[in-house]
Structure formats: C-alpha cells, structure tokens
N, C-alpha and C positions, 0 to 999 in steps of 0.2 A: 607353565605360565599360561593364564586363561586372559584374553583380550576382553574387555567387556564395558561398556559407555551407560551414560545417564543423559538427559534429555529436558531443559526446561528448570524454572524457578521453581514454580509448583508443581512436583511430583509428575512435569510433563504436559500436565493439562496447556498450559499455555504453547507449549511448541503444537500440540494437536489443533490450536485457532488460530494459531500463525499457518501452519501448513494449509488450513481451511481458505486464508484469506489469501497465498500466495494460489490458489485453485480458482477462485473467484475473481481475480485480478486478470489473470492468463485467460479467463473465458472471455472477461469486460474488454480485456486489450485484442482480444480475436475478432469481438463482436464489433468493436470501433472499426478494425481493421477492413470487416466487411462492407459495414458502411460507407468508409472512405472508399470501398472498389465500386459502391451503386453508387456514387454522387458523384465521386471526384475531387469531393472535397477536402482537399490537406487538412483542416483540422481536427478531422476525425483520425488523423493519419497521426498528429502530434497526440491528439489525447490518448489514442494505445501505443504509445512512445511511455508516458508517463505513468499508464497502468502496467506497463510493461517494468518500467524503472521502480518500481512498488511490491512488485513479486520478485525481482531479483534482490531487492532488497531483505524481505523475509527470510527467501533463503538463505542470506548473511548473518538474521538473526539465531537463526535457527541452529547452526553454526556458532556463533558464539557461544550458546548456551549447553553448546555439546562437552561433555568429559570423558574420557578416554583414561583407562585405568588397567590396569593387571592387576591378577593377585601372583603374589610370588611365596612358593612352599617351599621356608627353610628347615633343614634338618639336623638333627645334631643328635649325638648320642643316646643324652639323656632327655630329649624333646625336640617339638619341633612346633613350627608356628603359621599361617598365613598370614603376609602382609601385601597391604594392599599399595602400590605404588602409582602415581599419575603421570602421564605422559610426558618428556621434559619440557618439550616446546606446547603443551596445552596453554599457557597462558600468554603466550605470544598468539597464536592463533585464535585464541577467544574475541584476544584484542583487538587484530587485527580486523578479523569477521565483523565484530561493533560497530569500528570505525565503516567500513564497506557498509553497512548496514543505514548509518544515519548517513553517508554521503547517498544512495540509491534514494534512500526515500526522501530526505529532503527536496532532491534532484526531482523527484518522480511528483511530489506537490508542488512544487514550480511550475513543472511544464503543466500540469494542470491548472495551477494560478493564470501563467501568461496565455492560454487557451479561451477559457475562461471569461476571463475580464480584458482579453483583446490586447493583451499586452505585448507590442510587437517591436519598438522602440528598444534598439540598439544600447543606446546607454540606461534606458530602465532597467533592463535584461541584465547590463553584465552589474548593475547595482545589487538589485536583491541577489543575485549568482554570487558575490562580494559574501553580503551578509551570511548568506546560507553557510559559505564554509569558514567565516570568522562563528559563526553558529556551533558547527561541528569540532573547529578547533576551541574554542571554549567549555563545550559541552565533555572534554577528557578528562577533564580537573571538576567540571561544574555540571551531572547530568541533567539538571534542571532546567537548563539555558535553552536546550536541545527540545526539551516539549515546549517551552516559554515560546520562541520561537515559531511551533508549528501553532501555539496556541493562537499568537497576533496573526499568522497567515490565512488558518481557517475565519477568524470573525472576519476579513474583508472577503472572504467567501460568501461567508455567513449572509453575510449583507444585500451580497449580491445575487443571492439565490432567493432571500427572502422577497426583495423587488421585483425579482422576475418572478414571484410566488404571486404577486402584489395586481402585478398585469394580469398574467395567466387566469388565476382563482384555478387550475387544473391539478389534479391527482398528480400526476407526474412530476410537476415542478414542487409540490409540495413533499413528496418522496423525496427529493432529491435534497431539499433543504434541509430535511430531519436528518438524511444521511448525513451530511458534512457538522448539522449541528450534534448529534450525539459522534463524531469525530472529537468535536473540540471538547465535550466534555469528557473524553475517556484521555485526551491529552491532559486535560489540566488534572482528572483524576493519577496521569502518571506521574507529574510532577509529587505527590504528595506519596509514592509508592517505596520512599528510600523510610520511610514511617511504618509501614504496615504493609502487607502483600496482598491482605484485602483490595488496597486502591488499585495495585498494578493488573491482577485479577476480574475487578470490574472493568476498568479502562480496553481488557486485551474483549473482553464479552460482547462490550458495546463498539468496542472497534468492528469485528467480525457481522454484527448484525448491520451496522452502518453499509458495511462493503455487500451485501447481503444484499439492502436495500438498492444501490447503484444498479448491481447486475440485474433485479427484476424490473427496473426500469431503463437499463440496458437494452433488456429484451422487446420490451414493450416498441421502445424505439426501434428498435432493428425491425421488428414487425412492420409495424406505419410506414417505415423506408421499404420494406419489400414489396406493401400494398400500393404507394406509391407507383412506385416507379414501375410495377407491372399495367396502374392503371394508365400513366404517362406511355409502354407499350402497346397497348388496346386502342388509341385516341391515335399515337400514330400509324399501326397497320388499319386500322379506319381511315384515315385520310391518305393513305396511299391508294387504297382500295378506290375511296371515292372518288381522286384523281385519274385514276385510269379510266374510268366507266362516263 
C-alpha cells in the first residue's frame, strides 16, 4: 500500500498562490506587529491580528484542497490489478478545512474593515460579526453568498481608500487602493468560477499580486516609521544634551 496526495483545483497551481499569499500575509502581520512596538499604537496591533487571521485561513484552504489516496495491489491467481482507494474520512475533513477557511478570512477582512473605517462601536461590531457567519453559514448550500459578501465589504473599502487616495494624491495610498480594488475583482471573478476554472484561476492571480502590493507598501511604511522615530531619538538626545550644558 503506497500513501500518496494531490493538491489544488488546478493541477496545484492554485495551492502554490495560496501558500505565496499565506507567506506574504505572515510577513504583513509581522511587519504591522513592528510597528505597533515603535508607536504604541494598537491599531497596528489589530491590523496584524487580521493579517494574521488571513494566513491562517489559507492554510485551511490549502487543506481543503488536499486528497489523500493509496493505491491497493490485488492479487489473484489468474491476475491482479491496482486500485486506487481515498481516505474514508477525506471528505469530512475537506469540509471541515473550507468551513475553517471562510470563518478565518472572513474574520480576518473584518478586523481589517473595523481597523480601517474606525469601526469601534460595540453593536456595529457584533452586527457585521452577525452577518459574516449567517455569510458562512449560507455560503455551504450557496458558495456564491460567501464571495457576494466579501464583494459588498471590499467596495466600502474601496471607497475609503479611494478618499483617502483623494486627500493624499501619494503613491502609497494609491497602492493600497488598487490592492483592495483588484481584491474585489478577483472576488466577483470567483463568484462566476462554479462556470469555468479560468475565473477561479484569474481571481487566485490577482488576489496574490493585490497581497503583493500591501506588503511593498508595508514596507515602505515600516521604513518611514523607523526614519521617524530614530529622528524623533536624535531631537531628543539633542535636547537632553542641550539641557545639561
């Protein structure tokens, strides 16, 4: 008996931009992380909470899409054959993983949303919290519901990035807006993926460059915070210096 697995919708390729973007997520939630230790500022501390809740989720997808098989070599006198048999409980576990998979990231664009758009309000919170997993639970019968969903959450993103695109006129905030806007399009491209594998293939492409784009302007940020705040340390050992003398 030979143990042996498969990987992904497409031939794998799509679990290889899933694992890309759970890589990219884990650096963005480390990189936030830092920043909340040079500022102090909890919101940097919730928003790698939510890129955090985003790479765990991957790895749920990732997991779903896993198969698990033996081949089993019968024998018999006058012949013999291999057959290939799948694991009993694979499709409980696919299931399960799915389900884990849209509760993390759902979860994980929330806490991003209420970050965000300032959303700190007690009964707003446990509202869209409400929605998200009447989402998830509708989404088992109907996977449609489940991108429909992320799709009405990124356009109030959308919106608000482009405003803040609007102020700024800066590289950065305009990054960031194409990041979330080629999000919603590779959502609304998965909703049409129960059709052709093309769609769901495009949507995993532009998801992965979207998350791409975050972390280069991740970085950028964390940079600025580190220029900061070393010059904020220079201004005050200057003024301690000046004080003594």
């Amino acid at each position: 008996m030979t143990l042996n697995f498969s990987l992904g919708n497409v031939y794998g390729i799509d679990s290889i931009f899933e694992f890309l973007i759970i890589i990219v997520s884990l650096i963005i939630a480390y990189s936030a992380y830092k920043i909340y230790k040079i500022l102090g500022d909890k919101k940097y501390k919730i928003f790698s909470l939510g890129f955090l809740a985003l790479a765990v989720s991957f790895i749920f997808k990732i997991l779903s899409n896993l198969t698990i098989f033996y081949r089993v070599r019968i024998e018999h006198v006058a012949f013999s054959f291999i057959g290939i048999m799948q694991w009993r409980y694979m499709e409980l576990f696919n299931f399960t993983s799915f389900i884990f998979y849209k509760i993390f990231y759902i979860t994980g664009f929330l806490i991003l949303f209420f970050v965000i758009t300032h959303t700190y309000k007690k009964d707003k919170v446990l509202t869209m919290m409400y929605f998200g997993i009447i989402a998830v639970l509708f989404s088992i019968y109907f996977n449609f519901i489940f991108h429909l969903t992320l799709v009405i959450l990124l356009f109030f993103l959308i919106m608000h990035f482009y405003e803040n695109y609007e102020k700024q006129k800066s590289k950065n905030a305009f990054l960031v807006f194409l990041a979330f806007l080629m999000m919603l399009i590779s959502h609304t491209l998965f909703i049409f993926s129960d059709f052709n594998l093309i769609f769901y293939l495009a949507g995993e492409i532009l998801l992965l460059i979207s998350f791409l784009n975050l972390l280069i302007n991740q970085f950028k940020t964390e940079r600025k915070m580190k220029k900061n705040n070393l010059n904020i340390k220079r201004i005050k050992q200057k003024n301690k210096l000046y004080s003594l003398q």
